[in-house]
C-alpha positions as CSV (number, residue, x, y, z in Angstrom):
1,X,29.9,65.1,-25.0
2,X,30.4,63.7,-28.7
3,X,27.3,62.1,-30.4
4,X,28.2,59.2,-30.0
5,X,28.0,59.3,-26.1
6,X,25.0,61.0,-26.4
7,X,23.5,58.2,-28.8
8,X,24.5,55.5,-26.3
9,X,23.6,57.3,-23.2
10,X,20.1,57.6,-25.4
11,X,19.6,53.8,-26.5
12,X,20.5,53.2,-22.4
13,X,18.0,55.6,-21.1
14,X,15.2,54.3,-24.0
15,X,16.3,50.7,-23.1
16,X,15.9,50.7,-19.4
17,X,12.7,52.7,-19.8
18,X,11.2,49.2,-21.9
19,X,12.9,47.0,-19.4
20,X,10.8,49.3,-16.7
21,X,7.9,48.8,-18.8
22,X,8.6,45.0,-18.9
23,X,9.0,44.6,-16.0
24,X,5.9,46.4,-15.1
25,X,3.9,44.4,-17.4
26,X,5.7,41.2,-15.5
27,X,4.0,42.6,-12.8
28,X,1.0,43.1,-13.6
29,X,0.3,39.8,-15.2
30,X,2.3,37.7,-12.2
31,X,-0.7,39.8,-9.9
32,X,-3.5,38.8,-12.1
33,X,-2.6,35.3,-12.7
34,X,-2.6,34.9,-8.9
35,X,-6.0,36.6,-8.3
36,X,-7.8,34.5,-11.4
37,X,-8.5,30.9,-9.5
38,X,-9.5,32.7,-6.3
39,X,-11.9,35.1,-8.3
40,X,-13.0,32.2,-10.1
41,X,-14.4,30.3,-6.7
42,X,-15.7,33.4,-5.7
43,X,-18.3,33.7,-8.8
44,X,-20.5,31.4,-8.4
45,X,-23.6,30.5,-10.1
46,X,-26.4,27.7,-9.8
47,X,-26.3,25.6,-13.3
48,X,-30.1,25.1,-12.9
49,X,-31.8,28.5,-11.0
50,X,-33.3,31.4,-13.0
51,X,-31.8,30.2,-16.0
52,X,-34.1,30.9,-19.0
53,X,-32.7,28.3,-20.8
54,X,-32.7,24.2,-20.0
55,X,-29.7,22.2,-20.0
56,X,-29.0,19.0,-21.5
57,X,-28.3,16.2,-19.5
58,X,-24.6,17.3,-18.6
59,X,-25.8,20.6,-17.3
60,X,-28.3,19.0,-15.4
61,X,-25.7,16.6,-13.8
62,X,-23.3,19.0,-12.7
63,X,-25.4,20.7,-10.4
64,X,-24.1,22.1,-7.2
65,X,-23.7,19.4,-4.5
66,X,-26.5,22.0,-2.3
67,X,-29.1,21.3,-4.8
68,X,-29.0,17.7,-5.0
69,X,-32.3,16.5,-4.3
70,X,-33.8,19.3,-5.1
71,X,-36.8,19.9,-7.5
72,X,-35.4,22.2,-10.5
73,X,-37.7,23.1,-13.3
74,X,-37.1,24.0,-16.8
75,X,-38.3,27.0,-18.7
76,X,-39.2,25.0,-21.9
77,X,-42.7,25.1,-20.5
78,X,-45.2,22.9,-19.0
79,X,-47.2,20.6,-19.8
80,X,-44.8,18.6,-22.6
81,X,-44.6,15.2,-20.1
82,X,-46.9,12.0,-20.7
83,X,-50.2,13.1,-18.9
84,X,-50.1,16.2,-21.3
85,X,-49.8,13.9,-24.4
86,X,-52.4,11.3,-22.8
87,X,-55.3,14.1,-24.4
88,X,-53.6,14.2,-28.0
89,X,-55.0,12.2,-30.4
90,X,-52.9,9.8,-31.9
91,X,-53.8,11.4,-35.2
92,X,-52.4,14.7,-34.7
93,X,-48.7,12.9,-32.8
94,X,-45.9,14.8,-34.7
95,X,-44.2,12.8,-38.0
96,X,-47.3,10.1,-37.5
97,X,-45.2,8.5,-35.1
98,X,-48.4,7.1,-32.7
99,X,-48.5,3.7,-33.8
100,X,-44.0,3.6,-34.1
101,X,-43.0,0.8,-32.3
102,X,-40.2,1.6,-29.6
103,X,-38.1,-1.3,-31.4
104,X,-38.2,1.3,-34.2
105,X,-38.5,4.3,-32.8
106,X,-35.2,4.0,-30.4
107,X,-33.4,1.0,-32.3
108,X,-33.2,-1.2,-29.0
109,X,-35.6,-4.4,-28.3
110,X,-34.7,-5.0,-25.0
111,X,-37.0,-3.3,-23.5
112,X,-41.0,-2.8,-24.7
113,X,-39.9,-4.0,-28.4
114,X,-43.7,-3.9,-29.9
115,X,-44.8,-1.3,-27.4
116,X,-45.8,1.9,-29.7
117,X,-45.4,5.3,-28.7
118,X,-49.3,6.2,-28.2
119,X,-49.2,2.8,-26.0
120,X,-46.6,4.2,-23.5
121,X,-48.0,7.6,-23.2
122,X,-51.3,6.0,-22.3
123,X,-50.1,4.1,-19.7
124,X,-51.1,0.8,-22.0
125,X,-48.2,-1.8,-21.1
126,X,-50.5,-4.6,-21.7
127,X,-49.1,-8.0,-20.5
128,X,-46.1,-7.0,-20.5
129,X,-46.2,-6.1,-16.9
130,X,-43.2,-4.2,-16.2
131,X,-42.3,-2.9,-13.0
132,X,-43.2,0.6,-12.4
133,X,-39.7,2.6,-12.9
134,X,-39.1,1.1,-16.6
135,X,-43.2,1.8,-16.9
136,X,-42.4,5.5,-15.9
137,X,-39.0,6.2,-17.6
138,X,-40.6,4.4,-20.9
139,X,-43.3,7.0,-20.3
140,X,-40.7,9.9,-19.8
141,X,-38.6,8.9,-22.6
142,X,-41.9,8.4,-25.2
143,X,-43.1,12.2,-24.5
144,X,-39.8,13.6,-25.0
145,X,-39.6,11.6,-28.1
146,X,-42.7,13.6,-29.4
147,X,-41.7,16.9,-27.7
148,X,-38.4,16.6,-29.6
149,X,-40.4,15.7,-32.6
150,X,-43.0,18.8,-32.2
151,X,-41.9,21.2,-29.9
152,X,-39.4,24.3,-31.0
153,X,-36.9,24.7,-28.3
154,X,-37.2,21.3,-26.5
155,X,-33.1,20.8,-25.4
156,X,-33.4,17.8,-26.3
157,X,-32.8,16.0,-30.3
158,X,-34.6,13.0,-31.1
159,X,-31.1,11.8,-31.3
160,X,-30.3,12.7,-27.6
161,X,-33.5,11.1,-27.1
162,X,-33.3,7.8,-28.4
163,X,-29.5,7.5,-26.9
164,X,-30.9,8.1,-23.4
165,X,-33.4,5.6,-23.9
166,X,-30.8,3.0,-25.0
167,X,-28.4,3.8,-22.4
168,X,-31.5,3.6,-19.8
169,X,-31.7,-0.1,-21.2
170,X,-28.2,-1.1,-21.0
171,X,-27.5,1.1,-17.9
172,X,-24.2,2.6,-19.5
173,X,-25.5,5.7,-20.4
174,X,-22.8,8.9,-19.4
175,X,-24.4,12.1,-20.8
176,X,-22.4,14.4,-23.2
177,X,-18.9,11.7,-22.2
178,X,-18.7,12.9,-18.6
179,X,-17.3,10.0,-17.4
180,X,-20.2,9.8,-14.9
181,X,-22.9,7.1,-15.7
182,X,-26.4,7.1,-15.2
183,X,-27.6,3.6,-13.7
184,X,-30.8,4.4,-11.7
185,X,-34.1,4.8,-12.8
186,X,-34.7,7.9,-10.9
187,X,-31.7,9.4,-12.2
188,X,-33.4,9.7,-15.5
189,X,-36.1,10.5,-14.7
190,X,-35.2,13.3,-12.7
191,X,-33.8,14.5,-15.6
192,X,-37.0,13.7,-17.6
193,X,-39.0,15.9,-15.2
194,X,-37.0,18.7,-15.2
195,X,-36.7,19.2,-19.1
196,X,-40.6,17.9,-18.8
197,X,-41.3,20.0,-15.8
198,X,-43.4,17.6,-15.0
């Protein structure tokens, strides 16, 4: 056999070894794309159980169907809700913010315009008489105010905060874009509890 023929029959044997290893890597990937959407229903995990970390109001809405209804808490701790910062003296409220007005505070008069912060959390509507879900969500919405204020590792901004308030108020409000909206009362305030754990 010349060189030549033995070159060629080499570049043949060396080329259909790659194409066997091409084709085996065809394989291989053709096998695990197929497997991937079936092992991803398969792991499954609760957005809201033993999670040491709270999730902002996206998280929180994409819950399992299973667990709607359900009371989740957050790990942030307990105790951050309205009744906890009935006992604080408006003195010691984070940034001085006791006698902020909620027109201030959260940019939006609709709703409690001259109501301050301290005035919410003490359950002090005066005669402004509203009905009880904008008295509780007000009250919701003013302690996580000050726990986003005070509190290290609240999941919540002051930011996030007022926007929830202000989509409370013009019942538009879709956390993080989802495309979902939040209309009901008790929809944020579910949410309020759970980064509350009230």
């Amino acid at each position: 056999m010349s060189t030549q023929e033995n070159s060629q029959t080499g570049l043949s044997a060396a080329s259909s070894a790659e194409q066997g290893r091409q084709a085996a890597r065809r394989r291989l990937l053709k096998g695990g794309l197929s497997v991937a959407p079936v092992a991803m229903t398969v792991v499954s995990r609760p957005v809201l159980a033993g999670s040491d970390t709270c999730h902002g109001p996206t998280g929180f809405q994409s819950a399992p169907p299973s667990r709607v209804g359900q009371t989740a808490s957050c790990t942030f701790g307990k105790g951050g809700g309205p009744d906890a910062w009935k006992s604080t003296k408006k003195k010691d409220y984070p940034e001085d913010c006791g006698d902020r007005k909620f027109r201030i505070a959260f940019s939006d008069n609709r709703l409690f315009g001259d109501l301050t912060i301290f005035q919410a959390i003490q359950n002090d509507f005066g005669q402004l008489n509203p009905n009880s879900a904008d008295r509780d969500v007000a009250r919701k919405v003013a302690a996580a105010y000050l726990n986003s204020l005070k509190r290290n590792g609240f999941p919540m901004s002051t930011l996030q905060v007022v926007q929830l308030w202000q989509g409370y108020n013009s019942k538009s409000y879709q956390p993080g874009g989802s495309g979902v909206t939040w209309t009901a009362a008790d929809q944020f305030q579910r949410y309020l509890n759970y980064v509350m754990s009230a």
